[in-house]
N, C-alpha and C positions, 0 to 999 in steps of 0.2 A: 234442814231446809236451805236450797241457796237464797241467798243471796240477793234481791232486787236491786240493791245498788252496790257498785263495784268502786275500789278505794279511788281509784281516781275519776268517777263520779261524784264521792262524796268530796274530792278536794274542790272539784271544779263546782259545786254545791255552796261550800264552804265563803267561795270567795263571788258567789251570787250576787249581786244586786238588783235589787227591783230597781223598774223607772220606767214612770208612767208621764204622759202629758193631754192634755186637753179634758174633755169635761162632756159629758152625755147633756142632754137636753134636760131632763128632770134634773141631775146633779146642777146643773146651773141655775136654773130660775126656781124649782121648787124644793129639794129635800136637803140644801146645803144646810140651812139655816135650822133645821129640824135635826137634822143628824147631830151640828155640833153642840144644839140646846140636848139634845140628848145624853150625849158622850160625858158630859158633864155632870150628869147624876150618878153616872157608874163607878163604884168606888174602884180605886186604883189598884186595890189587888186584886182586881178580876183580868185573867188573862186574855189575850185579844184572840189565841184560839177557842176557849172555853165560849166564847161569844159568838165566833162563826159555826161549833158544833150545837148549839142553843138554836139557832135559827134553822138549820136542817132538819133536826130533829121536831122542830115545830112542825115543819112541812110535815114532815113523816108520818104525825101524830094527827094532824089535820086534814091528811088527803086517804087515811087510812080507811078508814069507813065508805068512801067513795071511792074507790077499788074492789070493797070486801064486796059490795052490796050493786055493784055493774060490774059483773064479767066481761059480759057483752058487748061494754058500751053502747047498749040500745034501753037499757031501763031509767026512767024518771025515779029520782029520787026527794025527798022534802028539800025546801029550800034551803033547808041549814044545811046540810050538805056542801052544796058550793058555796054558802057564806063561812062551813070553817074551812075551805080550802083559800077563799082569797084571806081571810087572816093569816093561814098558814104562808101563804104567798108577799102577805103584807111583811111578816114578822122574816123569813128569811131576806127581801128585799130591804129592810130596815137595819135588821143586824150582821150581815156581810156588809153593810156599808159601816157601821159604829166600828166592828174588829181593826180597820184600816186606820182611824182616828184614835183608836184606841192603844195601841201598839205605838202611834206615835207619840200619845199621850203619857206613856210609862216608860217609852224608850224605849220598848220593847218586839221590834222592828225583827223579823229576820228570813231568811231564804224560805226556811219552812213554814211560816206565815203568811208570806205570799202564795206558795204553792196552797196550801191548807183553805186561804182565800180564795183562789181557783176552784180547787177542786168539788168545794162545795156548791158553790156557780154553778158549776160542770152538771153536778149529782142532781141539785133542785131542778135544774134545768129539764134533764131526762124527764123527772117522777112530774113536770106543771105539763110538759107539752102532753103525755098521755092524760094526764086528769081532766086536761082543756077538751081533748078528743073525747073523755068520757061525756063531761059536762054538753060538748055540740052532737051528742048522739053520735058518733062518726061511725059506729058501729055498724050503724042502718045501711051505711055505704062502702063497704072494705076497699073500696080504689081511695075515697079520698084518703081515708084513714092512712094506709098505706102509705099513701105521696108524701100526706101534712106530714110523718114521722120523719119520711125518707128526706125531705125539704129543708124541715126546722133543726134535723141533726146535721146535716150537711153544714148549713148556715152557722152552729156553733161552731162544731172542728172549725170549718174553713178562719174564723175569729181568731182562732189559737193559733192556727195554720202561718198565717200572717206574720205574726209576730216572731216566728222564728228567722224571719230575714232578719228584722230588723233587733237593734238591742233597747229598745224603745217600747213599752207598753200603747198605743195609741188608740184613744178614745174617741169613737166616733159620734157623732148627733143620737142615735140610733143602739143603744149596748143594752146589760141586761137588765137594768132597773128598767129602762123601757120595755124589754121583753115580758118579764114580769109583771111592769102596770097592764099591759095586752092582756095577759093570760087571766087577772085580777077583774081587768074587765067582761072576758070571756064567762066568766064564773058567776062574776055580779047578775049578767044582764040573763044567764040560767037561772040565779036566784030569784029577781024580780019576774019576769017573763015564763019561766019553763023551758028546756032544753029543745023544745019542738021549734022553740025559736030558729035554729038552727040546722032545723032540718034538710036533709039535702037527699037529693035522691042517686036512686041510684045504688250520720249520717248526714247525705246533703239535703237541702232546705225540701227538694224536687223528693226524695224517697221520703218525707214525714207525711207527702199525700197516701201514699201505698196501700198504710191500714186501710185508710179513708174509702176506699176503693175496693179494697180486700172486702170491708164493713159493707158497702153497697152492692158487690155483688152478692156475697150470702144472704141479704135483705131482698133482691132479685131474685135468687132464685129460692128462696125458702117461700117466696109472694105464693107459690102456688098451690102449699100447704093449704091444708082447711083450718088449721091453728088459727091463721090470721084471723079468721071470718066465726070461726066458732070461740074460738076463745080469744078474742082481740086485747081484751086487759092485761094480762098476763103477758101474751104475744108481744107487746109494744111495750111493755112494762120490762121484761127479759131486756128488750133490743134498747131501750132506754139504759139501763143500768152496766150492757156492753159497749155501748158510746160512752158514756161517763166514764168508765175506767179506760179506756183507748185514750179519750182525750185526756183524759189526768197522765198519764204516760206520756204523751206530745209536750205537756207541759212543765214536766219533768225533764225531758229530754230536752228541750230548749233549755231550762234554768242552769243542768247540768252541763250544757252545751257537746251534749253525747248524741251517739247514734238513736235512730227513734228505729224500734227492733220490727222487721217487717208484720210478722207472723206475733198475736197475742193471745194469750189463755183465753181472755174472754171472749174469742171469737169460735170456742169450742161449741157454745150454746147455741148460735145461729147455725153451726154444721150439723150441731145434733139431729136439733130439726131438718134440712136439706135429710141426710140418712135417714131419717125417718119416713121421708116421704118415699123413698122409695122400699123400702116393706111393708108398704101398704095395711092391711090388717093384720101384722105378723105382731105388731105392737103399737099400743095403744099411743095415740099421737098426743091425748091429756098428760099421760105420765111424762113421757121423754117434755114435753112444756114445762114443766112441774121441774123437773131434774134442772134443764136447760134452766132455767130462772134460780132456781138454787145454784149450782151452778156459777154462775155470771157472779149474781149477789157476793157471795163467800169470796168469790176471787178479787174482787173489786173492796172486801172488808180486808182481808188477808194483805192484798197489799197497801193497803193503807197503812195498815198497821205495821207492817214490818219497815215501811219508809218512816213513817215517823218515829220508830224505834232507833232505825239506825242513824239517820239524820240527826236527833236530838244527842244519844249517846255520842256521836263524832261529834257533834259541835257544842255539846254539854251545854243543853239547855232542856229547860223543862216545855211540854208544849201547851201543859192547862196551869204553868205557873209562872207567876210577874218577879222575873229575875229582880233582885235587891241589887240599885245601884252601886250601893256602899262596896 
């Protein structure tokens, strides 16, 4: 299998640093103090990635049921539902912020820890903005549905986007623990209320946009599909987990200070569907969804996996273990 990252990506990898400045509005007045009472119970040999995969996988396990059980996004489900999704929302916003503390707590700081931190951002981010659309019914309405997707993914990439000018992480009023208490509250006020509550009717800096673009028009013009409208969970859940690998790639390709490659595998599952649309009943538009989502998924696990393999192997460090100072 090639290759994802190329030796002189991995050197330019190697000699990575993060740097960040400023401070999001919750990181400042409410969850500093909580974070670092926290950080401080977690024994030291727990690795600061082992931390950030703990909190995804939270999501995962918590928004699972509310995916299985709305295809549609047009069915009401028990309140516990969106109460284990804002857990699952609470626990990834809690422990993506411990990993950072935590890494600096063992000294155990390094390029692919920063990426690893990202990327899971990136991942949660796709699977809270569909769960959210599950939880406000969006289903009922395939335009909004469509936009909130097409809006809320635009507005991460464009985040990452940014940063590739500069060699500066820069935190605005407004990032994603905010994004997340949003979504946390979107989930709350379905638990307390009912989802009816929400009813609604109805390379250089300049080519790291390209995918971005590439990503919205397959989102354009797949809009016309009945995928969207018939099976929208899936639909947006696909186009969620091909943004998540896009942008884990843009922020690779910044860390790496490489080309960010026009053309991505994951953007094979948004053309599926476009090609499906036009065979009209020659083949069933469920399956190729089905495919297309598998698909995405696997390519987005696959590269992960093989970055972190080669990344760690070149810079000989473990990623779920707390290098001994000595």
């Amino acid at each position: 299998m090639k290759p994802v990252l190329s030796e002189a990506q991995l050197k330019r990898l190697k000699e990575y640093k993060f740097k960040a400045e400023g401070a999001s509005l919750l990181d400042i007045n409410v969850l500093k103090v909580f974070w670092g009472y926290l950080v401080e119970h977690i024994p030291m040999w727990v690795a600061p990635n082992v931390i950030s995969f703990l909190g995804l996988a939270a999501l995962v396990i918590t928004t699972f049921p509310l995916f299985l059980y709305c295809p549609t996004a047009t069915e009401e489900v028990p309140w516990w539902f969106y109460t284990n999704s804002v857990i699952g929302l609470f626990l990834i916003q809690t422990l993506d912020a411990v990993d950072g503390l935590q890494a600096r707590r063992t000294g155990n700081g390094s390029p692919i820890g920063a990426i690893v931190d990202s990327a899971c951002d990136i991942v949660a981010f796709g699977i809270g903005v569909t769960s959210c659309s599950v939880a406000m019914q969006l289903g009922t309405s395939p335009e909004w549905m469509f936009y909130f997707h097409l809006l809320c993914f635009s507005i991460d990439y464009a985040e990452y986007w940014k940063n590739c000018f500069l060699d500066v992480l820069y935190y605005n009023l407004i990032e994603s623990n905010e994004y997340l208490a949003m979504m946390m509250t979107i989930h709350a006020v379905s638990a307390m209320f009912g989802p009816a509550t929400w009813s609604t009717q109805g390379s250089s800096h300049l080519c790291t946009a390209c995918p971005l673009l590439i990503f919205l028009m397959l989102a354009l013009a797949t809009k016309g599909a009945s995928a969207h409208q018939t099976y929208p969970t899936l639909y947006y859940l696909m186009f969620g987990l091909a943004h998540a690998k896009i942008t884990i790639v843009l922020r690779v390709a910044d860390a790496t200070k490489s080309k960010m490659p026009l053309i991505d595998p994951s953007m094979l599952g948004p053309a599926m569907l476009l090609l499906s649309s036009f065979l009209g009943d020659y083949v069933s538009e469920y399956f190729v969804l089905c495919m297309a989502l598998m698909l995405v998924g696997l390519d987005l696990v696959v590269y992960s996996t093989l970055f972190l393999r080669e990344s760690c192997d070149y810079l000989n460090i473990s990623c779920f273990k707390v290098k001994d100072k000595s």
